[in-house]
C-alpha positions in Angstrom: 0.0 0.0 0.0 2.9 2.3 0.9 4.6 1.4 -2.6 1.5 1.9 -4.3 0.8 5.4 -2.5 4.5 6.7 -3.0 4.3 5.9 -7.5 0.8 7.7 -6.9 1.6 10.9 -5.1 5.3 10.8 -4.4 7.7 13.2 -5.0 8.4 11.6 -8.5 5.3 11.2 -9.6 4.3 14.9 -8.7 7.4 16.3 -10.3 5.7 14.3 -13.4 2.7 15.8 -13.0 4.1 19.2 -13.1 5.9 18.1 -16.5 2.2 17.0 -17.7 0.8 20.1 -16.4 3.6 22.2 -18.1 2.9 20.8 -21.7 -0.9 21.5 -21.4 0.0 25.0 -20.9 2.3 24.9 -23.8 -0.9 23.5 -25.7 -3.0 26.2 -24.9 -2.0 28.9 -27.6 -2.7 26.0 -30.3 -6.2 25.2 -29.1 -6.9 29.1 -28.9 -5.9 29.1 -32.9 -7.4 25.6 -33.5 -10.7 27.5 -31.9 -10.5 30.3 -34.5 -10.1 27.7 -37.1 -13.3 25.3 -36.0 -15.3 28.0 -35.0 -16.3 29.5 -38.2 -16.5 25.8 -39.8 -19.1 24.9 -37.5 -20.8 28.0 -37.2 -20.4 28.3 -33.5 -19.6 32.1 -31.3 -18.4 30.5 -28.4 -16.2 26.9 -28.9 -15.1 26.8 -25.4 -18.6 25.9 -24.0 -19.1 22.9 -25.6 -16.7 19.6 -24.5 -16.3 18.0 -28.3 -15.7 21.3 -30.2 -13.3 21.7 -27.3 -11.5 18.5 -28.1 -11.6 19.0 -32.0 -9.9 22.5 -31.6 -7.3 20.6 -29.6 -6.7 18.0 -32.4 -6.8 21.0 -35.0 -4.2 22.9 -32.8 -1.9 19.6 -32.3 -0.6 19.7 -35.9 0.5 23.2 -35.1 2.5 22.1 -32.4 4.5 19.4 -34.3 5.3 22.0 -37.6 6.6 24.1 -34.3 8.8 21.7 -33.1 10.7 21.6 -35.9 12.5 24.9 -34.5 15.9 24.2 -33.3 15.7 25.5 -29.9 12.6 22.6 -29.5 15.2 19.8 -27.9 17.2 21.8 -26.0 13.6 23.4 -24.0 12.1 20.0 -23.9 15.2 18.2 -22.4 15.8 21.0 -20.0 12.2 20.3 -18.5 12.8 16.6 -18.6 15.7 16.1 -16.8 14.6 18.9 -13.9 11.2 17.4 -13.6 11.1 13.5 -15.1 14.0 11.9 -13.4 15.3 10.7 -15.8 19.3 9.8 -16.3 20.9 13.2 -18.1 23.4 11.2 -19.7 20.9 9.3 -21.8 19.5 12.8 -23.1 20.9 14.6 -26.0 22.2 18.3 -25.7 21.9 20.7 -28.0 19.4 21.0 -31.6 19.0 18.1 -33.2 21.5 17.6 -36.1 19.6 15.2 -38.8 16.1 14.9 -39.9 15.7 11.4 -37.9 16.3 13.5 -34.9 14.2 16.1 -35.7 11.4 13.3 -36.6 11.6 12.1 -33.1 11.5 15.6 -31.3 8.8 16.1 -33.0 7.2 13.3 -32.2 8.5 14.1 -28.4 6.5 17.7 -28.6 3.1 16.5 -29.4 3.0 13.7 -27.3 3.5 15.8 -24.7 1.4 18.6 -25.8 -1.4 16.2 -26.1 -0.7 14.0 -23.0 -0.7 17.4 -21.3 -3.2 18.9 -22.6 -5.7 16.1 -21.6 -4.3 15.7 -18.1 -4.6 19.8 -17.4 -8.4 19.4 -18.6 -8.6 16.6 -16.1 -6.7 17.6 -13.6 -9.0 21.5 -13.6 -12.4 19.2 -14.0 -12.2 16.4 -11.9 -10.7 17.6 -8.6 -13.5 20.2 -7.8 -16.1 17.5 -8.8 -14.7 15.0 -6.5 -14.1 17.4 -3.3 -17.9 18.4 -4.0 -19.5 14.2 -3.6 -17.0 13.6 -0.9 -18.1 17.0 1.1 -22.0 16.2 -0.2 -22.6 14.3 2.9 -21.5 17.0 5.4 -23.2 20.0 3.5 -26.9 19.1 2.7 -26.7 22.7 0.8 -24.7 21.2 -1.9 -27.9 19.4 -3.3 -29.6 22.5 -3.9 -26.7 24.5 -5.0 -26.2 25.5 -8.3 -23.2 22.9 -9.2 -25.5 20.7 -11.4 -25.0 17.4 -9.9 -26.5 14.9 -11.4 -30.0 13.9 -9.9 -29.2 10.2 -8.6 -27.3 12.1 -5.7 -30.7 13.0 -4.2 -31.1 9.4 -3.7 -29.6 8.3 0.4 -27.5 5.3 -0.8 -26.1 7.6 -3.8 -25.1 10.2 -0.8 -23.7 7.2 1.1 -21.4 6.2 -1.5 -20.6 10.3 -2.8 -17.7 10.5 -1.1 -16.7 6.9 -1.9 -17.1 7.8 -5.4 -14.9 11.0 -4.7 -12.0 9.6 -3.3 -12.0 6.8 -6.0 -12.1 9.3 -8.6 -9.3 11.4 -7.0 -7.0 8.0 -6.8 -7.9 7.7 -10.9 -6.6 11.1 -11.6 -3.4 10.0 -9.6 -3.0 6.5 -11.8 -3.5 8.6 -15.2 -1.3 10.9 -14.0 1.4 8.5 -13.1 1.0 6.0 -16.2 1.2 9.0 -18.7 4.2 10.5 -17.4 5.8 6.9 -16.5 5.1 6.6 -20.1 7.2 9.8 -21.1 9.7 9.3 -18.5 10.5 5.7 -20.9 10.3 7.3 -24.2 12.3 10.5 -23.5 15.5 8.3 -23.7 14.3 7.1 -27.2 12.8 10.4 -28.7 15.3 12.9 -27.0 18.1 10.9 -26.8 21.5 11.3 -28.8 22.0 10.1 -32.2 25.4 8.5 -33.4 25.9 11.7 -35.3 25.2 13.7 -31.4 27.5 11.1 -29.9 30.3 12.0 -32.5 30.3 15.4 -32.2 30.0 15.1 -28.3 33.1 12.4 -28.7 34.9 14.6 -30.8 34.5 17.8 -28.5 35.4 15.7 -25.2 39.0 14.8 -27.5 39.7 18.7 -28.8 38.7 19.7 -25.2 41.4 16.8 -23.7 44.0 17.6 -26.3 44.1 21.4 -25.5 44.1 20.4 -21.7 47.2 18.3 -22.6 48.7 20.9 -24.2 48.0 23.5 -21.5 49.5 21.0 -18.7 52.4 20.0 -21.0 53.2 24.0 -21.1 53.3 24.5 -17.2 54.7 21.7 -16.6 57.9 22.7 -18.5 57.8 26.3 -18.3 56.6 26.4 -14.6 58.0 23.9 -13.2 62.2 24.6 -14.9 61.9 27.7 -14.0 60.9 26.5 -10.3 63.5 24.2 -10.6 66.0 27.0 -12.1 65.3 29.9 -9.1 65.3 27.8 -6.1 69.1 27.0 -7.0 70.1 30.2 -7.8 68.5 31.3 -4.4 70.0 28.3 -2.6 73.2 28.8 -3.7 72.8 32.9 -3.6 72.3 32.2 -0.1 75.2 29.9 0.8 78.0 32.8 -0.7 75.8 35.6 0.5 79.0 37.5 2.2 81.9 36.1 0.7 81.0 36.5 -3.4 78.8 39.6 -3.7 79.3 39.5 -7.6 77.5 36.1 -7.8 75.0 37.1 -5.6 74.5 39.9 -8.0 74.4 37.7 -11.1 71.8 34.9 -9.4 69.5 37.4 -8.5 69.5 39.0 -12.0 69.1 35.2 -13.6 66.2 35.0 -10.7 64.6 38.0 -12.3 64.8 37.2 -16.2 63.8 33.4 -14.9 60.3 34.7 -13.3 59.6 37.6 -15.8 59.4 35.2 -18.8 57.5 32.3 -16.5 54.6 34.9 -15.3 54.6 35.8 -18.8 53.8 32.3 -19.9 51.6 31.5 -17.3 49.7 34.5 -17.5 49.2 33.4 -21.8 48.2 30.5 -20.3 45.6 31.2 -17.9 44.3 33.4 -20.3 43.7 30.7 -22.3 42.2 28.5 -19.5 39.5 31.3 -18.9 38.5 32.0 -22.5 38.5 28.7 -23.2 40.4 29.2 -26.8 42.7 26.6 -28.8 46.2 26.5 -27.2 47.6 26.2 -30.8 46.9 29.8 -31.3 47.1 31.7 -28.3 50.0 29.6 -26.2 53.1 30.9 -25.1 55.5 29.8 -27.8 59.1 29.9 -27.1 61.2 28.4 -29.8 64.8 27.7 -30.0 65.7 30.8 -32.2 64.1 33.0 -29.8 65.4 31.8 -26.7 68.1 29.2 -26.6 70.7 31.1 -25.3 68.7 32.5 -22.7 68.0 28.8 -21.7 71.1 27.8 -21.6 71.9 31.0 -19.5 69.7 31.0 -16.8 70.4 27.3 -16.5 74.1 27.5 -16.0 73.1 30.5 -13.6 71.4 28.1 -11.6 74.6 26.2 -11.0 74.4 23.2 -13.8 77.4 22.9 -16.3 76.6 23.4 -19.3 78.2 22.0 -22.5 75.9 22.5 -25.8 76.9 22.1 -29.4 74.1 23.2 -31.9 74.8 22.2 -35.7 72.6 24.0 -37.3 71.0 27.0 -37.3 68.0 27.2 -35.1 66.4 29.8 -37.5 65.9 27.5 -40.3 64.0 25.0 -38.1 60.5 25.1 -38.7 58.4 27.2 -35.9 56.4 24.1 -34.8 59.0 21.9 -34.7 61.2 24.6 -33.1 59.1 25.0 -30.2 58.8 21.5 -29.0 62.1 21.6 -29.5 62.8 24.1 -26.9 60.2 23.0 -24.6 62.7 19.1 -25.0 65.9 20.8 -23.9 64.3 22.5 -21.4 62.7 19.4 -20.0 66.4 17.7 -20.3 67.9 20.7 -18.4 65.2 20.7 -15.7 65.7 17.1 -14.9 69.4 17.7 -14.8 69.2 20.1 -12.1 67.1 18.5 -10.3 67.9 14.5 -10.1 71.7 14.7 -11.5 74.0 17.6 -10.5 76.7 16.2 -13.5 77.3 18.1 -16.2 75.1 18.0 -19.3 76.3 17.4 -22.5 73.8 19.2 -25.1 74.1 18.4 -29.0 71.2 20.0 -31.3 71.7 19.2 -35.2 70.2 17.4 -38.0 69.9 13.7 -38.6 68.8 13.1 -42.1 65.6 14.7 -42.5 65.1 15.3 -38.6 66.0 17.4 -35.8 68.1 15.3 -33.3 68.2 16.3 -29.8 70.7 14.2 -27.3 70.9 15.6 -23.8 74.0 13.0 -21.4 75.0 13.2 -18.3 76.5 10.9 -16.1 74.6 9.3 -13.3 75.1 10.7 -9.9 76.6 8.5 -7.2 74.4 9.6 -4.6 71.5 11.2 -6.6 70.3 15.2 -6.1 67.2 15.7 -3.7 64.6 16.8 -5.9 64.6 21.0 -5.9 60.9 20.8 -5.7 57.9 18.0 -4.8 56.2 16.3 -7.5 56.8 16.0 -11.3 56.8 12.7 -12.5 55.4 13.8 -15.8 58.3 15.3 -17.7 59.7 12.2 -19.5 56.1 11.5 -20.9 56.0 14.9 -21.7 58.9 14.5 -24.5 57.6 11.6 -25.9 54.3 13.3 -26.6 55.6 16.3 -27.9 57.9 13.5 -30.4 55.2 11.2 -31.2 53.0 13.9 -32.1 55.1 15.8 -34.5 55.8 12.3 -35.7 59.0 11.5 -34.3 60.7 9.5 -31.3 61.8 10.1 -28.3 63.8 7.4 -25.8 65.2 8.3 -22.4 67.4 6.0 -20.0 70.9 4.4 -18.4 73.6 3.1 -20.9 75.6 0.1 -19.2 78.7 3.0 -18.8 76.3 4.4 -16.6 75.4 7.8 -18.7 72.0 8.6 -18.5 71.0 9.7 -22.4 67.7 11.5 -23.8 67.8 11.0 -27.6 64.9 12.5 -29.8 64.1 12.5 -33.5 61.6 15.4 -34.9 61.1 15.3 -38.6 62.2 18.2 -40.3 59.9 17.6 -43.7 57.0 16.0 -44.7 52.9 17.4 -43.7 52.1 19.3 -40.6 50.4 17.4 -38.4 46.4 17.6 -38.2 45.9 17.8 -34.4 46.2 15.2 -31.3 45.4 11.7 -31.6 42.0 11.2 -30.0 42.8 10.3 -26.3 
């Protein structure tokens, strides 16, 4: 009874009601034009006072309501209302307009079912209530008989007024059960009629990727911008600190690498937070260092921070293409970052061409008691370079020798087409 009571008039089933109630009131403008259109045909002044011209100006006005529906903006209004007041899962519902004419077929379809299921539960719902509370309350108020509510005359009879409010109550519960089998019955067929089609599902699988790739991207940019330079300046300031009064002049010098180190990293960060909150392609609007603009200064600020140094470029960075140029630079500065942080050795640096590629070998030899990490975390770097490789379609292999030389050695094609965006995730 408790089960029964709950699907009738619980918190679902009035939600669903509301729903029901909601599309007879979006049916209402098309039965005021389906009136205009049967009154005349019938020769009738007033079509609202008689129950079938009532229900053909609904039929007329249903038609209405599909051509209607055919608006774009149709699905997204109609799911809205279904997932605040159906329960029904949101993931099984499509966002957005429809984008073929199946999908429009079904919303649609969708629109005047619930216009019309609506529109005769509203009718229902404003007739039979007051008719009800009247035979239950007959009983109590003999006044009611003689009133002017034209009940029907077998209520002047005693057992009929023994049985009104029976009768009431029973017609009260019916309401309920139509209620609750019409919108149980939408509540199943939204899935179907507003759900996404494979075309919805492609375009939703293909945003998700373009939204993951440029979230990548952003993460692979603070990672090696952010995190080298926090590498780089805690160094300098460590080691700033332990010559503080006995070599002024490098004192001097960290603090001015310090100060280049930071300018250039709020820079990038600032491009890319500016990115994060307009929500625009990294591609475009990235910081983009390449190895013709900065190099040196990499290298610089690097051996400011205390790590030796020894680079040999072959080529010149100029005629390296700009793509390729900056994950380029965004490689050596991973390589120099974890040098400073897990070695301590000196790096040896070579940048020149290998066929039709841009080789990039970063060595150093393997600490015997390896560097404390200048900061917590990371982790990520390594994977980092290989991205960057793969996706430009190169290679990229990092790791010990049996001489004990820890190598990074990658490959970026200097020729051949552009590549046309991230690999789906």
């Amino acid at each position: 009874m408790r089960r029964a009571a709950r699907a009738l008039f619980g918190r679902v089933a009035r939600r669903r009601w509301v729903h029901l109630i909601l599309g007879g009131a979006l049916a209402m403008p098309y039965v005021l034009v389906g009136s205009v259109v049967v009154g005349p045909l019938v020769g009738a002044d007033d079509v609202f006072t008689d129950l079938p011209l009532q229900l053909l100006s609904f039929l007329v006005g249903l038609p209405l309501a599909a051509v209607t529906a055919l608006f774009p903006l149709t699905r997204p209004m109609s799911v809205a209302a279904v997932r605040a007041l159906c329960s029904v899962d949101g993931g099984a519902l499509a966002d957005g307009p429809p984008r073929s004419r199946a999908a429009r077929g079904r919303t649609v379809a969708w629109f005047t079912l619930h216009l019309g299921l609506g529109g005769v539960l509203s009718g229902m719902t404003l007739a039979l209530p007051p008719f009800a509370v009247a035979l239950i309350a007959l009983p109590l108020f003999p006044g009611l008989r003689d009133s002017k509510l034209a009940l029907p005359g077998v209520l002047q009879h005693g057992w009929a007024l023994v049985l009104a409010p029976v009768a009431g109550a029973l017609m009260l519960v019916a309401l309920a059960a139509v209620a609750a089998l019409a919108s149980g019955l939408l509540a199943r067929w939204a899935p179907a009629l507003l759900g996404p089609t494979p075309a919805d599902r492609l375009a939703a699988a293909e945003a998700r990727a373009a939204d993951l790739a440029v979230r990548n991207r952003l993460a692979r940019e603070l990672h090696d911008s952010v995190g080298h330079a926090l590498s780089a300046v805690t160094l300098q300031a460590s080691a700033a600190r332990r010559v503080l009064d006995s070599d002024p002049d490098f004192v001097r010098e960290a603090l001015a690498a310090i100060e280049d180190t930071t300018r250039r990293t709020v820079g990038e960060l600032d491009a890319v937070l500016g990115v994060l909150r307009e929500a625009g392609d990294a591609s475009d609007t990235a910081p983009a260092p390449t190895l013709a603009d900065d190099l040196d200064g990499l290298l610089r600020r690097t051996r400011a921070a205390g790590l030796d140094v020894s680079a040999r470029v072959d080529l010149d960075p100029a005629t390296v293409p700009p793509l390729v140029s900056r994950e380029a630079y965004r490689i050596v500065q991973e390589a120099l970052s974890n040098a400073l942080k897990h070695a301590g050795t000196p790096l040896g640096l070579r940048l020149g061409r290998d066929g039709d590629a841009l080789r990039v070998t970063a060595e150093n030899a393997l600490p015997a008691h390896p560097v404390a990490p200048a900061r917590a975390g990371g982790g990520h770097g390594l994977s980092g370079v290989a991205d960057r490789a793969r996706l430009l379609g190169g290679s990229a292999t990092a790791g010990a020798d049996d001489s004990g030389v820890w190598r990074l050695d990658v490959r970026l094609p200097l020729t051949g087409p552009a590549p046309k965006g991230p690999p789906a995730p």
